[in-house]
N, C-alpha and C positions, 0 to 999 in steps of 0.2 A: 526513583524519581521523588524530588522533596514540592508538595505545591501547597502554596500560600493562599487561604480564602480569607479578603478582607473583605466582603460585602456591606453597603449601608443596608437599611432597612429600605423594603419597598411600600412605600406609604400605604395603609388600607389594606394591605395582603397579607406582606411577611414581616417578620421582625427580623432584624441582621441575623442573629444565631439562627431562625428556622431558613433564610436565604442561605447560610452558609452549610444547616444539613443538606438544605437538596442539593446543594455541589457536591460535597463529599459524597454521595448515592450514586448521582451521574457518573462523579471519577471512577468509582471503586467500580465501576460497571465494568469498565474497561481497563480501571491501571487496579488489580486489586493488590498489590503490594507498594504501592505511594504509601510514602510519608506525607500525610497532610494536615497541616497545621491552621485552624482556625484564629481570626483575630475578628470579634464583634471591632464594628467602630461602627460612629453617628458622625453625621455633620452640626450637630447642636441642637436639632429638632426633636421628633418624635423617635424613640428610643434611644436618647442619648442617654438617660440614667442608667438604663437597662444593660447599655453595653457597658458603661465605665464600671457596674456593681459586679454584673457577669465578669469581667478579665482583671477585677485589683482583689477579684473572694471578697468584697464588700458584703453589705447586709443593709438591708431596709430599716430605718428605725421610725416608727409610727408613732407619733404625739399630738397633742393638740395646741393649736398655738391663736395667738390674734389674730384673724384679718382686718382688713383695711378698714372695715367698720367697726371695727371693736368686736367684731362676735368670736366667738369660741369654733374654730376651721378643724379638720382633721387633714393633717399631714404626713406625708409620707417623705 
């Protein structure tokens, strides 16, 4: 049996990837030969970076840039 985990993140709890291990845990309980295929996704909120960096093998680049005041921000 092939199953699909696309979970959003649960605000304040979990992030998508750790909502998506504790599915795979549950499944493998009972199907322990599933094919199970993870996909992070967000609705555009809180861990949308996280998932688009997690499933395209992105990477964080950490610089400093202006903010809105002029001052020197540290960004991620």
């Amino acid at each position: 049996m092939k199953v699909v985990l696309a979970p959003d993140s649960f605000k304040g709890s979990l992030t998508s990837f750790q909502a998506a291990s504790a599915m795979e845990r549950g499944i493998r309980k009972v199907l322990k030969d599933a094919q199970i295929e993870k996909v992070w996704i967000a609705d555009g909120g809180e861990g949308t970076v996280e998932a688009i960096v997690s499933m395209t093998g992105g990477q964080y680049v950490h610089t400093k840039v202006e903010g809105p005041l002029g001052e020197n921000v540290d960004a991620v």
